[in-house]
C-alpha positions in Angstrom: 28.0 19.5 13.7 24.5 17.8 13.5 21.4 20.2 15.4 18.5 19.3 16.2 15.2 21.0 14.8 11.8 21.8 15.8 8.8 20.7 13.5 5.2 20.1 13.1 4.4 24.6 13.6 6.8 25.0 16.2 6.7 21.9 18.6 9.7 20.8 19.7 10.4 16.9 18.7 11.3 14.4 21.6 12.8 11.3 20.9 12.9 8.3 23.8 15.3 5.7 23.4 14.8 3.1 26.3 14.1 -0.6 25.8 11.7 -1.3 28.1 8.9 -0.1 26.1 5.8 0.5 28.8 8.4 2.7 30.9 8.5 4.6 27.4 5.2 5.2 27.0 4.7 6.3 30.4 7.5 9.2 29.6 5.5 9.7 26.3 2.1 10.3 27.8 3.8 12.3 31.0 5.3 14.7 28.3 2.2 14.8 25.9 -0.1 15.8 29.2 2.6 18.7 29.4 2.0 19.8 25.9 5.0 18.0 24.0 3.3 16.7 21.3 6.1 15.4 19.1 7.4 12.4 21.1 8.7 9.3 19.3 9.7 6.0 21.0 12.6 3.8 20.2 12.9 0.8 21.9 16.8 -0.1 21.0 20.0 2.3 20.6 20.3 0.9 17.1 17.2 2.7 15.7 17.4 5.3 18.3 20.7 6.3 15.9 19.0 6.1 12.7 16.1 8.3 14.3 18.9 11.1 15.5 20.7 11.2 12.2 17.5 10.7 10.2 15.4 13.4 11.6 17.5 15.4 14.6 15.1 16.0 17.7 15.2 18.9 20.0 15.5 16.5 22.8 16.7 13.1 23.6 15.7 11.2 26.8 18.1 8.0 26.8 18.3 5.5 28.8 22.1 4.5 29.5 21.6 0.5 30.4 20.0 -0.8 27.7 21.0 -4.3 25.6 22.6 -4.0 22.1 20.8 -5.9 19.3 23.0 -8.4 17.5 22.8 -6.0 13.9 24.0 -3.0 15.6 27.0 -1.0 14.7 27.0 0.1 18.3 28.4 -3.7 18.9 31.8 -2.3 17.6 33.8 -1.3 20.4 31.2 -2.7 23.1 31.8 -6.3 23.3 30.1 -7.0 26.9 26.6 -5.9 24.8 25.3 -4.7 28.4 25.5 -0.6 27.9 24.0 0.3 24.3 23.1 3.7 25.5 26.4 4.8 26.3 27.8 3.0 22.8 24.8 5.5 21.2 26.4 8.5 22.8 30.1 7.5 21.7 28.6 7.2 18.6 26.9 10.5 17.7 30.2 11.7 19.6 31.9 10.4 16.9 29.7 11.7 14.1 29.9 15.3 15.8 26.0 15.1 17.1 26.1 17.6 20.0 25.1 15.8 23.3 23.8 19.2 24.8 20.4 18.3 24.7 20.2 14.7 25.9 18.6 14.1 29.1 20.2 10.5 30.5 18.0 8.2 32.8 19.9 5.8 34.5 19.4 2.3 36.9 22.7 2.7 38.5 24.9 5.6 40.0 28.2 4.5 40.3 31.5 7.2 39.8 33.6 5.7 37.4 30.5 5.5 35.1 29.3 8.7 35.5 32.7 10.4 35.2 32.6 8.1 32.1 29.5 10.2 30.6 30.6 13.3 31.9 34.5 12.6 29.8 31.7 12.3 26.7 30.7 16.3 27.9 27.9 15.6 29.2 26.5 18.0 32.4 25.8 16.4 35.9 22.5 18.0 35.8 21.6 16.1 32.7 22.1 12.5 34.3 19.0 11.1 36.5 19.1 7.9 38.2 15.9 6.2 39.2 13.7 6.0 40.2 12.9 9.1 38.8 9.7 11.3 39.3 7.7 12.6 36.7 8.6 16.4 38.6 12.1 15.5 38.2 11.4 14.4 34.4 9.3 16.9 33.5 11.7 19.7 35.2 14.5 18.7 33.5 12.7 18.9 30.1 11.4 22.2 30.5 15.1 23.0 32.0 17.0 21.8 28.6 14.3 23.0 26.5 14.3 26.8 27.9 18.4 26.4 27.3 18.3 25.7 23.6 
C-alpha cells in the first residue's frame, strides 16, 4: 500500500484537488493562516493522481464533482465525464492508495452517492457537503491530521 509522508522539517503536505481554482486558493490560504504550510493545488483529478503517486501527501482535500479532462485515464470506466473525483478515488483504490486520509467536499448530498463513497471505505465523517465553513474545514483537518 502507497502512505503518504510529511516533508519540508516536519510539515505535513496538503494536496487540493478541486477545479474551480479561486475556491482552491481560498482553502490554501485558510490552511496556511492555520500553520499548514505545504499546500499544493490541482485543478483537475488527472494531475491530482500524478501528484498522489508522485509525491504522497499527508492529506487530501477532494472535491467529488469535478469534470474529467479529455487525456485522462480516469475517462476509463466514467463515460458521463461529470464525476472525476470519484473516478480519482476508484483509481488510487485500485492502485492500493489508502483513502484514510482524504477529506471529500461535495455540492450535492444524495444517498445512493454517498453510500457510493462510503462502498470505496470512506468514513461519514470524512464527506462535507457545502457550503462548508472554514470551522468545519479547518476542524476536519486538524481531526484527520491528529488520527494519522
Amino acid at each position: 500500500m502507497i502512505t503518504s509522508f510529511t516533508h519540508k522539517a516536519g510539515c505535513l503536505m496538503i494536496l487540493i484537488v478541486d477545479d474551480d481554482e479561486t475556491y482552491a486558493t481560498g482553502l490554501k490560504k485558510l490552511l496556511e493562516y492555520q500553520g499548514y504550510n505545504d499546500v499544493v493545488i490541482e485543478t483537475n483529478a488527472s494531475d491530482g493522481l500524478n501528484s498522489i503517486v508522485e509525491k504522497p501527501p499527508g492529506l487530501i482535500i477532494l472535491d467529488i464533482m469535478m469534470p474529467i479532462g479529455d487525456n485522462s485515464v480516469l475517462v476509463i470506466g466514467n463515460p458521463d465525464g461529470h464525476s472525476s473525483g470519484l473516478a480519482l478515488l476508484k483509481q488510487m483504490k485500485r492502485l492500493d492508495i489508502s483513502l484514510d486520509n482524504v477529506l471529500i467536499i461535495s455540492v450535492r448530498w444524495e444517498e445512493d452517492f454517498h453510500k457510493e463513497l462510503r462502498s470505496l471505505g470512506l468514513k461519514q465523517e470524512n464527506i462535507l457537503t457545502k457550503p462548508v465553513s472554514a470551522v468545519d474545514v479547518i476542524n476536519n483537518v486538524k481531526r484527520l491530521v491528529q488520527s494519522r
